[in-house]
N, C-alpha and C positions, 0 to 999 in steps of 0.2 A: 486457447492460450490466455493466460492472466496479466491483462493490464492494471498497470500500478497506480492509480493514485495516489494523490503525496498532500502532503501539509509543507506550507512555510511557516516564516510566523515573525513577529516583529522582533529587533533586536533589545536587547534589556534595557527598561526603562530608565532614565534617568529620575532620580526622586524629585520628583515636582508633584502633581494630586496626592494629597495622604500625604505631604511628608512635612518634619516638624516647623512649625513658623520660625522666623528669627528671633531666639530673646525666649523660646519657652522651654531651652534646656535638650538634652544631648540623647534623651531613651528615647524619642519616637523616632528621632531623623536613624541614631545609630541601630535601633529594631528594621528601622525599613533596609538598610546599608546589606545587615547583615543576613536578610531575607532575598535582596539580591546577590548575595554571594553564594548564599545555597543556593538558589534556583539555577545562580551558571553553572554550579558544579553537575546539579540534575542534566542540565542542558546538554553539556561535555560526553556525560555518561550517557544521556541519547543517541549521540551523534557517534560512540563509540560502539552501540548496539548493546548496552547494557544495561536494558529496560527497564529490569529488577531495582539497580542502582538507583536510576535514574529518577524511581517513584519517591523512594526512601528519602533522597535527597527532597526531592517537591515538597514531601511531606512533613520536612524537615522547617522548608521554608514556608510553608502556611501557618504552621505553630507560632514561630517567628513571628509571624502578621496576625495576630489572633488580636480584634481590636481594631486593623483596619478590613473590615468584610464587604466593604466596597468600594477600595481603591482598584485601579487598571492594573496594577503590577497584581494584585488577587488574581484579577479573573485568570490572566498569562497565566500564573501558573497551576491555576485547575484546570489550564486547558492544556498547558506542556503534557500535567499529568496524565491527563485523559489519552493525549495520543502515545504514550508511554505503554497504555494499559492496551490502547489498539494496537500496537507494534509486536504484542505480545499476542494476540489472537485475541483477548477480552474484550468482543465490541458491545458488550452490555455494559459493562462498568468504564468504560469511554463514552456511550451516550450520554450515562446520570452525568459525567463531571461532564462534558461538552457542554448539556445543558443548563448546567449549574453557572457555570463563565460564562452563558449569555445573559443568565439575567443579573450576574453582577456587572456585567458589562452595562446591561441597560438600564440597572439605576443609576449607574457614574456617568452616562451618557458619553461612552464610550463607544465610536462610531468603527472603529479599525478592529475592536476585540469583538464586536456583530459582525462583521467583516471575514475573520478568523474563522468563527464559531461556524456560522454558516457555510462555509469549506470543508470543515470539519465533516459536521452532519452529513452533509454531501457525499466526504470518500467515504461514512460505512451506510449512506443508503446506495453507492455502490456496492458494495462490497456483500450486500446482502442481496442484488441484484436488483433494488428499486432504482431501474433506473431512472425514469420521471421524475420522483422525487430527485436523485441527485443534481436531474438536470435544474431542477426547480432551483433548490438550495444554493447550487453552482452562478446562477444568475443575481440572486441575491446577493450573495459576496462578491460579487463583481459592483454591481451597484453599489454596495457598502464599502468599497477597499477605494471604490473612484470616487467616493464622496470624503474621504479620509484620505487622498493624494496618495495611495499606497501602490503603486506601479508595479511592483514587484508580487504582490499578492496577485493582482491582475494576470500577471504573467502567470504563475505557478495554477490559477484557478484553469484558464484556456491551456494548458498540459491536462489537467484532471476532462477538459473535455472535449480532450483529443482521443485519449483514453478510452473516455466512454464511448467517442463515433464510433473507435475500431472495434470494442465490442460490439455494436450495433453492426458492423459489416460495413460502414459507411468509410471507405478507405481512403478514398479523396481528401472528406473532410478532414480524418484523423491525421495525414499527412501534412495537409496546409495548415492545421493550428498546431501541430509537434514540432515542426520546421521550425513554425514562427515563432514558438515559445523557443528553441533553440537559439538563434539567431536574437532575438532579445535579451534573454539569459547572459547569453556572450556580452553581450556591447553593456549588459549592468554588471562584466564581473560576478556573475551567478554562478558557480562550477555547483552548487548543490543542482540547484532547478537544471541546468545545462546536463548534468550528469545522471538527472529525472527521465527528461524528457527526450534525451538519447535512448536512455532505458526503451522507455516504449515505443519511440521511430521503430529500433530495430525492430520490435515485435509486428509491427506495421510491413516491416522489410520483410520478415517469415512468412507472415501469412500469406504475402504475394512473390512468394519464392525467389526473392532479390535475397540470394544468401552472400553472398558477397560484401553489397550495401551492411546486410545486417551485422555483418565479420567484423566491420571496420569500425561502427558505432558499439561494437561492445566494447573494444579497444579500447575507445575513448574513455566509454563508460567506467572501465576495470580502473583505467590510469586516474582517474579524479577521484573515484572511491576511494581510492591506496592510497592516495596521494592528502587527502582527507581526513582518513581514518574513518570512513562512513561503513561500518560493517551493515546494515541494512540494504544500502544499494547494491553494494557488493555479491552480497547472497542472492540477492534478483538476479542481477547481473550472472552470477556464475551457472545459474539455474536454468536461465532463457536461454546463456549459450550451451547448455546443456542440451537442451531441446534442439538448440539449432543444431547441430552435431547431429543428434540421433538421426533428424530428418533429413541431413545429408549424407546419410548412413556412414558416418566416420562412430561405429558405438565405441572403440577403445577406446578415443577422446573423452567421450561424451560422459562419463561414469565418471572418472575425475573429479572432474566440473560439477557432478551430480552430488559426489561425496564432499567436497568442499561443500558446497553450498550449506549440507545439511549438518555439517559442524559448525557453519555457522551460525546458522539457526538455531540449536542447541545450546550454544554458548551464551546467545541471547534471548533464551527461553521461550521462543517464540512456537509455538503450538501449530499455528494456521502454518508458516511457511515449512515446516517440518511436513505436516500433511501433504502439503503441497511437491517437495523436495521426495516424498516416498512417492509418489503417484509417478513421476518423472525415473526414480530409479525402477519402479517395478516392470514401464516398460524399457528399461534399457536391457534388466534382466529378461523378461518375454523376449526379446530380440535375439537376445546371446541363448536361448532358449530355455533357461531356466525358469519352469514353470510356478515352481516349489518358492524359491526366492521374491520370483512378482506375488506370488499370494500372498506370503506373510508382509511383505511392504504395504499392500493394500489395504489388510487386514488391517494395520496399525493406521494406517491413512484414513482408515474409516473410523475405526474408534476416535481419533483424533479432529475429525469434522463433526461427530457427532457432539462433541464438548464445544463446540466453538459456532458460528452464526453466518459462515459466510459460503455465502452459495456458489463464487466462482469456484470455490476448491471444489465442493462439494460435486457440481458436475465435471470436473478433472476426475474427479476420483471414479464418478460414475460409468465415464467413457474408458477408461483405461479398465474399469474389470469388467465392461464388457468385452475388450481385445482378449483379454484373459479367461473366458469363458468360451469366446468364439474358439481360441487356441486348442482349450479342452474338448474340444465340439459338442459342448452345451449351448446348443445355438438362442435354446427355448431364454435360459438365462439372459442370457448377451442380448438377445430382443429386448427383456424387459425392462434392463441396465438402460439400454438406448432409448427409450419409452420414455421413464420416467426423465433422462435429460434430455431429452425434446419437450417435454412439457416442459420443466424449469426455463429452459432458454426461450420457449414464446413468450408464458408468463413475462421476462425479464425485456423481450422484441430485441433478442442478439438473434437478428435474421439469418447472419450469413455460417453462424455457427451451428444454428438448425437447420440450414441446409445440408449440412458437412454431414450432423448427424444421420440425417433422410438418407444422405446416400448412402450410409453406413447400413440403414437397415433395409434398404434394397440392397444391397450386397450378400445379406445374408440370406437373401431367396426367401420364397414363400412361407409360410407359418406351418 
């Protein structure tokens, strides 16, 4: 199962660094005003799941600031951009501008936008399965967000590695920093981070077959998103409880859930979570027995990982056509489907997930 980490980010700057002295006249202070008014618009259209929008807008307001290339309000928004471009499955062109906003961070000596940046990096050296590295990067933006009094960054970073314990197998931990990023969230009025790191509780709740516990926190989950307008959570949200559904073998529910999800994806152009969304339908269809229907979801699941960088889909995708090969009784296939994602997940040291797998290919008897 795919844990989510998340990005926060700081609220829009007020114009103070870069913006015009008193007495030097109305174009730089009204350039920077109006550089903030795109970048909200961009922001809005984020938070709507309208990734596509959202850049246009960014892009809109860095032209805008062409002349300040190293004020704070810069880096914000090559870095909005950037997770704009990850939100869409692009985690190449989210690294360049990730990187690009730290080091205009670090010539403004801007302590909270290294802070940021370093969180950033972290969710796609997640996301590519480095976990070390994320753990690395994750520590540093804690250091940098506590030197910058930014609490709330704090909070959202210990969600990202909660996240990464539960991939790791380590469920205890992933539990007591998910909690506690919950419970925090709550008392700063956080329903983005609150409705995060619900998110992955539940997935926490599945894996340790509290399906009950996990019922009640998509709930939550669904009602903040809606209530929001966060189409991104949303789509997770409808996706896990998809999952969840399957695994407690309710599949008529569970397809619903599945199909929503992947129009929302769609609407928000998002490549990776479509991939992700067919991997989930093809075994809803495997289940209902449609062998025909789980191939071609696969099929496009595959082409669609292949365009994109991120390894958790990629072994979703790999476990699910080996069920779909086992079903075939291609058993030879489905061994080498499970091979290669047992490699991937030591490589990444998500132990408990390669366990899952091992048992998968003693299951399928001898060679």
């Amino acid at each position: 199962m795919i844990h989510y980490p998340t990005t926060t980010d700081t609220p829009m700057l007020t114009l103070t660094r870069g913006s015009a002295a008193p007495g030097a006249g109305p174009r730089a202070g009204d350039g920077l005003a109006e550089a903030k008014r795109l970048a909200e618009r961009g922001r809005d259209a984020a938070q709507r799941g309208s990734s596509n929008e959202a850049i246009g807008w960014f892009e809109r307001a860095l032209a805008t600031l062409d002349g300040e290339q190293t004020s704070e309000l810069t880096a914000d928004v090559i870095r909005w951009m950037g997770t704009a471009h990850r939100d869409c499955g692009d985690f190449a062109a989210a690294e360049r501008l990730y990187q690009r906003s730290e080091s205009i961070a670090r010539s403004a000596g801007y302590t909270l936008g290294l802070a940021h940046g370093a969180n950033c990096r972290g969710i796609i050296a997640q996301q590519r399965g480095s976990l070390s590295e994320a753990v690395a990067l994750y520590e540093e933006s804690i250091r940098q967000a506590l030197a910058a009094g930014d609490l709330r960054l704090v909070t959202m970073v210990q969600l990202n590695l909660g996240a990464l314990a539960s991939t790791r197998g380590d469920f205890a931990e992933a539990r007591t920093r998910l909690q506690h990023t919950v419970d925090l969230a709550e008392q700063l009025r956080d329903d983005d981070t609150t409705s995060r790191a619900l998110n992955n509780l539940a997935l926490v709740h599945m894996r340790e077959r509290r399906y009950d516990e996990a019922e009640q926190a998509y709930a939550r989950v669904l009602e903040l998103a809606v209530a929001r307008g966060d189409a991104l959570i949303e789509g997770a949200c409808r996706l896990n409880r998809s999952r969840l559904l399957l695994a407690a073998g309710r599949t008529r529910e569970a397809e619903p859930e599945c199909q929503q999800a992947l129009e929302i994806a769609d609407r928000r152009g998002d490549r990776a979570r479509r991939a992700e969304g067919l991997a989930v339908y093809a075994a809803i269809r495997r289940t209902q027995g449609d062998i025909d229907e789980c191939a071609a979801s696969l099929a496009e699941a595959a082409t669609l990982v292949l365009a994109d960088d991120d390894a958790l889909i990629s072994i979703e995708v790999l476990k699910e056509h080996a069920e779909l090969q086992r079903a075939r009784g291609e058993n030879a296939s489905a061994r080498s489907a499970l091979n290669e994602a047992l490699t991937r997940l030591i490589r990444m040291g998500a132990v408990h997930e390669a366990q899952e797998v091992v048992a998968r290919l003693v299951a399928l008897g001898p060679q």
